[in-house]
N, C-alpha and C positions, 0 to 999 in steps of 0.2 A: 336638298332639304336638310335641316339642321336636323341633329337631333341627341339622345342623351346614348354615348358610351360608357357602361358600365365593366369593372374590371373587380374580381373578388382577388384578396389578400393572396390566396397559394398561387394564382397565376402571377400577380406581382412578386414573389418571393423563388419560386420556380423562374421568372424571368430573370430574377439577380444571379441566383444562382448558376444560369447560364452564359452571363458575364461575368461572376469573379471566374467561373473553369474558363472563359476563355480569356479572359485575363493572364492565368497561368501558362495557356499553352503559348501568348503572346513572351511574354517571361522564357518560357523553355527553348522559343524561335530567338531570342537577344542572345542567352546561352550559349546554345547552339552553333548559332553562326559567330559568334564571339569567339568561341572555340576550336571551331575550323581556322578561322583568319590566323588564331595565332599556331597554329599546328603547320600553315603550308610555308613550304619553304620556294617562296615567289618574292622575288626580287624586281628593282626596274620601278623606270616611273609609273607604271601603268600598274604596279603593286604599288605602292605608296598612295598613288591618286585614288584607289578603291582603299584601302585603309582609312586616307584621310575620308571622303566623306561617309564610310561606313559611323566611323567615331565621330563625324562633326554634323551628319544629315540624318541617315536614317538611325543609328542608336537612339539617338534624345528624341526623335519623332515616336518609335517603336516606345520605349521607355513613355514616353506623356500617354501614349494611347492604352498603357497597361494601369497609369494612374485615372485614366477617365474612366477608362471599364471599371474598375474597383469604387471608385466615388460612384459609377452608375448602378453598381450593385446597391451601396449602399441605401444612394437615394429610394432606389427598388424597394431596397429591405423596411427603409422609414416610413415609406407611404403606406407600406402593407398594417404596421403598427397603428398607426394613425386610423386605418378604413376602421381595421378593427374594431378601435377605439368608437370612432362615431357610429359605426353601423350594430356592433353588435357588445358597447359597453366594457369590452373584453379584450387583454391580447390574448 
């Protein structure tokens, strides 16, 4: 059965909210393991071969998924603006 899901403005704004923080802790894990990789002293192909796809697979994946969380906040944050707007005239 269809029917109408409604959502008020602080649960969309509290939901952004909970993706830019996880955004950041996305961010402090790129850090993080960034900072180990260049702190061990591991040599060999098998250091090199997790090096390269650390910097060639999982960084730029990690990195786009802290830009989508952050655009997802925002879109969050816009929509809440907007209900406002229609529902109660007001931000």
């Amino acid at each position: 059965m269809a029917g109408i899901q409604q959502v008020d403005s602080q649960t969309l704004r509290d939901t952004g909210v909970a993706f830019v923080n996880s955004a950041g802790s996305v961010g402090d894990i790129i850090g993080a393991v960034t900072a180990s990789i260049g702190a061990l002293i591991w040599t060999g192909g098998i250091a090199e071969q997790f090096n390269a796809d650390f910097d060639e697979q999982y960084k730029p994946m990690l990195e786009q998924l802290k830009i989508d969380m952050e655009a997802t906040s925002k879109a969050l944050d816009d929509k809440a603006v907007e209900y406002d707007l229609v529902f109660h005239g007001a931000v």
